[in-house]
C-alpha positions as MATLAB code, in Angstrom:
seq = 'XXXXXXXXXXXXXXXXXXXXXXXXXXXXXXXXXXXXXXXXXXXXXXXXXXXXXXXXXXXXXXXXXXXXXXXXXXXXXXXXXXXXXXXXXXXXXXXXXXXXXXXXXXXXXXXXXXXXXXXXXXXXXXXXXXX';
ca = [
      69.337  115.629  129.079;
      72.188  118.237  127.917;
      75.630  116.314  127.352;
      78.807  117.039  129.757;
      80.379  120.238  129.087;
      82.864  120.152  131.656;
      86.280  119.589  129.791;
      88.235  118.169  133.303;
      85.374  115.051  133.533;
      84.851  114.926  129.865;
      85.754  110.967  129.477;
      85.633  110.459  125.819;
      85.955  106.974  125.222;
      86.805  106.802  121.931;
      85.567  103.602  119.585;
      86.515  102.644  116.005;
      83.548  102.134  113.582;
      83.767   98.928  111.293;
      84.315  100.129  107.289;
      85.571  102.775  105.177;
      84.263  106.109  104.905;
      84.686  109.183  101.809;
      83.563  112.359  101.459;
      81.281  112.948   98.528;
      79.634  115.788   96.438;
      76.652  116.108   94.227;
      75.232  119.287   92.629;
      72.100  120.680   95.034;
      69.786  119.964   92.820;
      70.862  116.368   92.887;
      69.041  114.225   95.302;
      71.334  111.560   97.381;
      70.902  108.295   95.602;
      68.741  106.363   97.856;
      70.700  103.380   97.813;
      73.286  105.377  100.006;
      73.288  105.705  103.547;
      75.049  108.438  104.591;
      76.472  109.011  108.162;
      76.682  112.513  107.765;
      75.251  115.254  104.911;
      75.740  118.911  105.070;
      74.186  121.423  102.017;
      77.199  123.585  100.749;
      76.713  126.560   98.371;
      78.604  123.973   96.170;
      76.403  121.449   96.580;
      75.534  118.690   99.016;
      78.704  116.653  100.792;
      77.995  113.315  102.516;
      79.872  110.827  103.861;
      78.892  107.642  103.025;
      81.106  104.045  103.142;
      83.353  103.844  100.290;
      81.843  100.775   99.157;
      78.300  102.821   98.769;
      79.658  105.671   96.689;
      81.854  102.960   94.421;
      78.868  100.849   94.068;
      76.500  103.932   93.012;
      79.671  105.382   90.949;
      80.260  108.310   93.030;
      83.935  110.261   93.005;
      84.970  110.547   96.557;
      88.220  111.859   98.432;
      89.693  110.736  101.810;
      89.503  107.124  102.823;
      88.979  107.075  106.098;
      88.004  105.779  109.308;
      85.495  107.082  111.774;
      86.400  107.350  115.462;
      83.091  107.924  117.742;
      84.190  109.683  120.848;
      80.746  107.878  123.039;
      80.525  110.561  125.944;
      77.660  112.570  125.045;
      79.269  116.052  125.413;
      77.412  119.129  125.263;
      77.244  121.138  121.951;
      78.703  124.120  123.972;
      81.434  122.158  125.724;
      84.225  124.923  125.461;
      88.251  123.100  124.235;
      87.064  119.710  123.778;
      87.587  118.966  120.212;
      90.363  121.608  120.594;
      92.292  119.287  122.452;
      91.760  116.404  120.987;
      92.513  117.867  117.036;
      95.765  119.427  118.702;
      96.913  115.956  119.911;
      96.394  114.284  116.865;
      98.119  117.737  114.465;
     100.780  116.682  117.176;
     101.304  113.609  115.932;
     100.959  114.889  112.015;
      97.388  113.067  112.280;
      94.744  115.382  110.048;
      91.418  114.451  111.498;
      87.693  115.636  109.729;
      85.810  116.335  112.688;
      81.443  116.033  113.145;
      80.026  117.155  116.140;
      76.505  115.489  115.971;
      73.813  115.764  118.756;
      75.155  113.292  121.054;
      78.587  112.644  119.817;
      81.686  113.665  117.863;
      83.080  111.764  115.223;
      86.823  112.135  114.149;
      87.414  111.031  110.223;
      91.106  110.231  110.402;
      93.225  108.832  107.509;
      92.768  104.639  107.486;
      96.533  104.240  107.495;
      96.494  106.071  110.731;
      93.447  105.083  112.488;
      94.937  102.999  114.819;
      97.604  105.062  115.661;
      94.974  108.030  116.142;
      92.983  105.910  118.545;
      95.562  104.559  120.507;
      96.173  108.090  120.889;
      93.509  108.855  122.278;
      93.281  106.014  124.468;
      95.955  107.039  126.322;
      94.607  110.580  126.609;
      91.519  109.233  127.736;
      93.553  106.729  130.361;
      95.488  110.153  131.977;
      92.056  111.718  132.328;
];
């Protein structure tokens, strides 16, 4: 079933994730140690990025950047849904809020800072409450 692509009944319904989450980096010839689980991996010309819970990449003795915490927007919205993640970004650069955005099949995931997760969801709460 393709996700909603219409951006006027996109209801996003954003939820915080329990934990910590960095952004890590290992040479491409390096395989992900498989005592990580990570939420998201992408192969770079530079190598392979994850992001795993910072507690993973401490325990395996990873360097990592950007604590943060992941916001799941649960509508599944289409892959070609045109402004979505346009919007939302803009709010939150509004509000001096960076966000590290994932579009995934079903969902998007916004990486904000952890000392302003909860402002970033309440944020988009109450965009989600005007819709």
């Amino acid at each position: 079933m393709p996700g909603e692509g219409n951006l006027k009944t996109l209801n996003m319904k954003p939820e915080m994730q329990e934990g910590i989450f960095v952004f890590c980096s290992i040479p491409e010839d390096e395989e992900i140690p498989a005592t990580l689980r990570p939420v998201h991996i992408f192969r770079e010309r530079e190598g392979t990025a994850f992001i795993v819970r910072r507690e993973e990449a401490e325990a395996a003795g990873l360097p990592h950047q950007f604590a943060s915490q992941m916001i799941t927007l649960t509508v599944h919205s289409s892959l070609e849904a045109v402004g979505f993640l346009a919007a939302i970004t803009g709010l939150l650069a509004d509000a001096g809020i960076s966000v590290n955005a994932v579009s995934a099949f079903y969902h998007d995931h916004l990486f904000v800072p952890e000392h302003r997760a909860s402002e970033a969801l309440h944020l988009l709460q109450n965009m989600h409450d005007q819709t």
